[in-house]
C-alpha positions in Angstrom: 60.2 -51.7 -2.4 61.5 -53.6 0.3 59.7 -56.9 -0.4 61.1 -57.2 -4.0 64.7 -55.7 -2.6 64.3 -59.1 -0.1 63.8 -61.4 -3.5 66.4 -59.7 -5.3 69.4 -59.9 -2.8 68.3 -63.6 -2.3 68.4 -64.1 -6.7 65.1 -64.7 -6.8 64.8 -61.3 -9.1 67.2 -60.3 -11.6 68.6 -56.6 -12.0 66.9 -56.4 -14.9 63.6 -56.6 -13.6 64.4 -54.4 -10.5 65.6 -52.3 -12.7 62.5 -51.9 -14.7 60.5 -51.7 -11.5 61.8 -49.0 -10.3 61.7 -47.0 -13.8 57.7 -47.8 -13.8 57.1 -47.4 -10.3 58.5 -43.9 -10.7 55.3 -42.2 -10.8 53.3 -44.3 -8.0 52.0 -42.5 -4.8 54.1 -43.4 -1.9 50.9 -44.7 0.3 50.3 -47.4 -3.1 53.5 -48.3 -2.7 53.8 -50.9 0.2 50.7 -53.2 -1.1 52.3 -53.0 -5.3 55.6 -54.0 -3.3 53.6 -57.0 -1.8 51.4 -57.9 -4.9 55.2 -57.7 -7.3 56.4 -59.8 -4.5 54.3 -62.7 -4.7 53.8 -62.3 -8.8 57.5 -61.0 -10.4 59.4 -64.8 -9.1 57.3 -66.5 -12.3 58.4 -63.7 -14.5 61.5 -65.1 -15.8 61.2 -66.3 -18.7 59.3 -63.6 -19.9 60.6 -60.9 -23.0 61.2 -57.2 -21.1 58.1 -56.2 -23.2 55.8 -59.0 -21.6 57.5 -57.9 -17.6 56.5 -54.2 -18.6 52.9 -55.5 -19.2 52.8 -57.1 -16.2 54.2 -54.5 -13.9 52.1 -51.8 -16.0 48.8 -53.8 -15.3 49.5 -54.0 -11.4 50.3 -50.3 -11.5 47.1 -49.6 -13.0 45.1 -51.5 -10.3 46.5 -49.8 -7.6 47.5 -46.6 -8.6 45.5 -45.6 -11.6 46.7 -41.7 -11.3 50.6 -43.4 -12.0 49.8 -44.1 -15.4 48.5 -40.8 -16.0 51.4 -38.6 -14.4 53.7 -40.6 -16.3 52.5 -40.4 -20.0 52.4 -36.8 -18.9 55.9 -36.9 -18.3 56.7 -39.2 -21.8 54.6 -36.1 -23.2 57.3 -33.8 -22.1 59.9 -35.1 -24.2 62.0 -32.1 -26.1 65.5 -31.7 -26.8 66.3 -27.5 -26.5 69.9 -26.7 -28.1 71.1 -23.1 -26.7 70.7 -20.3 -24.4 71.2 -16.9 -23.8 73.8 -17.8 -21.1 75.7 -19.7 -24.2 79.4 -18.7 -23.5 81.0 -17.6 -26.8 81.8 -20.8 -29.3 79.4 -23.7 -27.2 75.8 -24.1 -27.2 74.3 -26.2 -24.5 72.1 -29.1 -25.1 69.2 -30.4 -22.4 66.2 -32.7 -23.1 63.6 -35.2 -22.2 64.4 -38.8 -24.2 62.5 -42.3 -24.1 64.9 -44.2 -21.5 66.0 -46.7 -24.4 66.7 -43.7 -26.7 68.8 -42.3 -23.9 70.6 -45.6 -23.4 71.1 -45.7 -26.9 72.6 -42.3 -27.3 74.7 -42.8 -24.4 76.1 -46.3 -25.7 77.1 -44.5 -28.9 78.4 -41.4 -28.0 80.6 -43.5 -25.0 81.7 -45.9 -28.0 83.0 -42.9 -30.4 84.6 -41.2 -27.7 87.0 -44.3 -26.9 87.4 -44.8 -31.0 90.4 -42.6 -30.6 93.7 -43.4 -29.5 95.4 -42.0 -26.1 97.3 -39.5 -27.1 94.1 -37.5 -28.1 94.2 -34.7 -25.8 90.4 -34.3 -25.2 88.7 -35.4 -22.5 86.2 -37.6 -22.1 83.8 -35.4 -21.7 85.2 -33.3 -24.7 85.0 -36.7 -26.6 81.4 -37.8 -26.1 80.2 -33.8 -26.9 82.4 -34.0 -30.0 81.3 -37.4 -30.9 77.3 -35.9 -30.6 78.5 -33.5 -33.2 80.0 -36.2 -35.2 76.8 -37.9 -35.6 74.6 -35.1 -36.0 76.8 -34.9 -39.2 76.3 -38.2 -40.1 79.1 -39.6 -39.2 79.7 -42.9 -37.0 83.4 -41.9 -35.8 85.1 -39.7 -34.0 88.4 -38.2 -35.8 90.9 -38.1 -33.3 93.2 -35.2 -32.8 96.3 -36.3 -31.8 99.2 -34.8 -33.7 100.6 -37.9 -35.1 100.8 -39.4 -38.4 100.6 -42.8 -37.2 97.7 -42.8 -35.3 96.2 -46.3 -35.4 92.7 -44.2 -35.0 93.3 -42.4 -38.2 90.9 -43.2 -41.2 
């Protein structure tokens, strides 16, 4: 959307918007897309003082004029959302985990597994990675911590 891209490098357009532009403009057919970057162009620089909900009206309804088809393929794709835990390929001891979330319950996942996973002081040998798939377990458990697992007694992440 280079017309928008033009607004935001000037800071005309926050990220945030941009941001949510592109997430909603996911599903719009390439040939739509030049005249909704034109139409955004001339409407999103009033759009500031509006609440993300209100901006996501906004963009939603110029979506709809132009492309009507995008608002179909993507509540197809919000219907797709599943979580699947395992697989025959499993190795021995893991299970793998893959799914379709709501981008704010992603974020929000994310946020809190990334926020357990540095609960833990340095010497834990896990990694990160290790961490934040622990820390899923954690709170699947009902837990909002991460015990850490380094060997000392005076671990200032110990509960």
């Amino acid at each position: 959307m280079p017309a928008v891209n033009v607004l935001f490098l000037a800071g005309v357009v926050d990220l945030k918007v941009v941001q949510k532009l592109k997430y909603r403009t996911k599903f719009v057919d390439e040939d739509v897309l030049p005249v909704l970057d034109a139409t955004l162009a001339e409407r999103v620089v009033v759009w500031g003082g509006l609440s993300d909900l209100q901006v996501e009206k906004k963009i939603d309804q110029l979506i709809e004029q132009h492309d009507p088809d995008a608002v179909r393929r993507r509540r197809g794709a919000v219907r797709q959302r599943d979580i699947t835990i395992g697989d025959w390929e499993d190795d021995i001891g893991t299970t793998s985990i893959w799914g379709r979330l709501f981008v704010t319950d992603g974020a929000v996942v994310k946020k809190r597994l990334t926020v357990m996973a540095s609960g833990v002081c340095a010497d834990d040998p896990r990694t990160v990675g290790q961490r934040r798939a622990d820390a899923l377990g954690a709170l699947a458990a009902g837990s909002d911590q991460l015990s850490c697992r380094c060997a000392s007694p005076d671990c200032p992440a110990r509960s």
